[in-house]
C-alpha angles and dihedrals in degrees: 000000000000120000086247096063088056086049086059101049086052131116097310087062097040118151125203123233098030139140108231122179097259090066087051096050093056088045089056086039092053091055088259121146122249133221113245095246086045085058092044095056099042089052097045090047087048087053095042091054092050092048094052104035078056096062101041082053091107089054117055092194091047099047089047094046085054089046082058104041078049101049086052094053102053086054095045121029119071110256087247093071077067109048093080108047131131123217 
């Protein structure tokens, strides 16, 4: 998933009554268990954002512009936009 296609599942497009990866990552955080899919898709988020602050290293203002589409993402977009994908 391009950093685009989160752009687009932002706050425009914002759902009510979903799991992002924020609220996992208190409930991890609280000593909670997670789900297996829940697991899945924080550690494939975890992996993503790596991945792509990485590669905006060389730009400050691109890395911090990707900190920030990110951010948003994992306060906004339901954890099962990030169970599939591929990195």
């Amino acid at each position: 998933m391009k950093l685009e296609q989160l752009k687009k599942l932002l706050p425009e497009n914002f759902q009510e009554n979903v799991l992002t990866i924020h609220e996992i990552e208190t409930k991890e955080l609280e000593g909670n268990v997670l789900q297996e899919d829940e697991e899945k898709a924080l550690y494939t988020f975890r992996k993503y954002r790596l991945k792509k602050l990485q590669n905006a290293v060389k730009k400050e203002d691109k890395f911090h512009e990707n900190y920030a589409i990110l951010r948003a993402a994992s306060h906004f977009i339901d954890y099962r936009n990030f169970l599939e994908i591929k990195i």
